[in-house]
Phi, psi and omega in degrees: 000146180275183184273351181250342187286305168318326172281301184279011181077021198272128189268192197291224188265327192271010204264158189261121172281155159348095174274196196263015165252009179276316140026251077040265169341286201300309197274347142327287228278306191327282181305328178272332176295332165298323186284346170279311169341277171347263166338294182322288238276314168324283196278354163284339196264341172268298129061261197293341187277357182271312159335296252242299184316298205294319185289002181281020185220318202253338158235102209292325177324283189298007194271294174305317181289000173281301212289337187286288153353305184314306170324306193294322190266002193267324187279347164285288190321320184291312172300315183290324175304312179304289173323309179317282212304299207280333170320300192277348145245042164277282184330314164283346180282321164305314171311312155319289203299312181272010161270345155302291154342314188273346195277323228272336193270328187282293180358306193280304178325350185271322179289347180260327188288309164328294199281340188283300179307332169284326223308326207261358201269133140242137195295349166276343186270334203278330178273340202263346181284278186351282183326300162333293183297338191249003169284256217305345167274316156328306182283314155349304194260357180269313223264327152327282179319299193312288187326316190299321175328082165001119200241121157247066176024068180078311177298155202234136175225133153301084176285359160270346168281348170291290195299270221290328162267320187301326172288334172307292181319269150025261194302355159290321188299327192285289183296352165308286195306351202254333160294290151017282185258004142292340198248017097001291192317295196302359207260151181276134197256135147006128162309163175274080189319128179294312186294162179260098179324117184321140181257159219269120188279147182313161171285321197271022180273313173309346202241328159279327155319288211289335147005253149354292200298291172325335199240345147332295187285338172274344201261347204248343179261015192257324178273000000 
């Protein structure tokens, strides 16, 4: 069995693999173990270089074997590092694939679901619905029109014979008035007087006049 067979829990040939958030899962738990691993591995190299410093004057031996350690534990970490980056992209690669997979299974349920729905449909029965639907909106708007119509309760008018007696009327009214001021012209007018009318005597000749008339008329009644 591999090391990924192991890790992941995988049984023999005849055994059912993993699935892919069973997966997933497994390569989380990977990445965090490495990742305490790192730490460890992190705080043994300062450790041992702190070893090493303090032994460099006074035990060269243990100076070394520090450093050696060191050494040791700097080339695991460096594996481990490695190791991450391909955990994390097996992981983001599943993570995609099963999220493909999850789009790819609502995708068919969409397509079945579709296919349920059409299943009882025919496009002749569908056009022959159509047809229908735009006969009874035809008739709708017909049925419209009629209402909107003006109802004059059984009477009917012609409005060009309305109009066509209103210009009668019209011209009859016209030729009234035009008899009218022809027969004014025929009426017979006054003579013209031939003599010239007396002119109008000044006022103050009238007034010596009745005068006159007065002191006449008085001498005559003293004899």
């Amino acid at each position: 069995m591999s090391v990924f067979g192991k890790l992941f829990g995988g049984g023999g040939k005849g055994g059912k693999g993993p699935s892919a958030q069973e997966a997933i899962q497994k390569l989380r738990e990977t990445e965090e173990m490495l990742t305490k691993k790192q730490e460890f591995l992190e705080k043994k190299i300062d450790q041992e270089l702190i070893t090493a410093k303090k032994n460099g004057t006074k035990n060269k031996r243990a100076a070394l074997q520090a450093l050696k350690r060191k050494k040791r534990y700097e080339k695991q970490l460096t594996q481990i590092d490695g190791t991450l980056s391909t955990i994390e992209f097996q992981r983001e690669a599943l993570e995609n694939a099963n999220t493909n997979t999850e789009v790819l299974k609502n995708m068919g349920f969409a397509a079945k679901a579709m296919k349920a729905a059409h299943e009882n449909m025919d496009i002749d029965k569908v056009d022959d619905l159509m047809q229908d639907i735009t006969e009874q909106q035809e008739l709708a708007q017909e049925i419209s029109d009629a209402i909107s119509k003006p109802v004059g309760f059984g009477e009917e008018f012609d409005e060009d014979e309305l109009l066509a007696e209103l210009d009668e009327l019209e011209q009859e009214e016209l030729d009234k008035n035009l008899l009218e001021i022809g027969g004014t012209e025929n009426v017979p007018l006054p003579n013209v007087p031939s003599t010239s009318l007396p002119s109008r005597p000044a006022k103050k000749e009238d007034e010596d006049e009745d005068a006159m008339e007065d002191l006449q008329r008085w001498a005559m009644e003293a004899n």
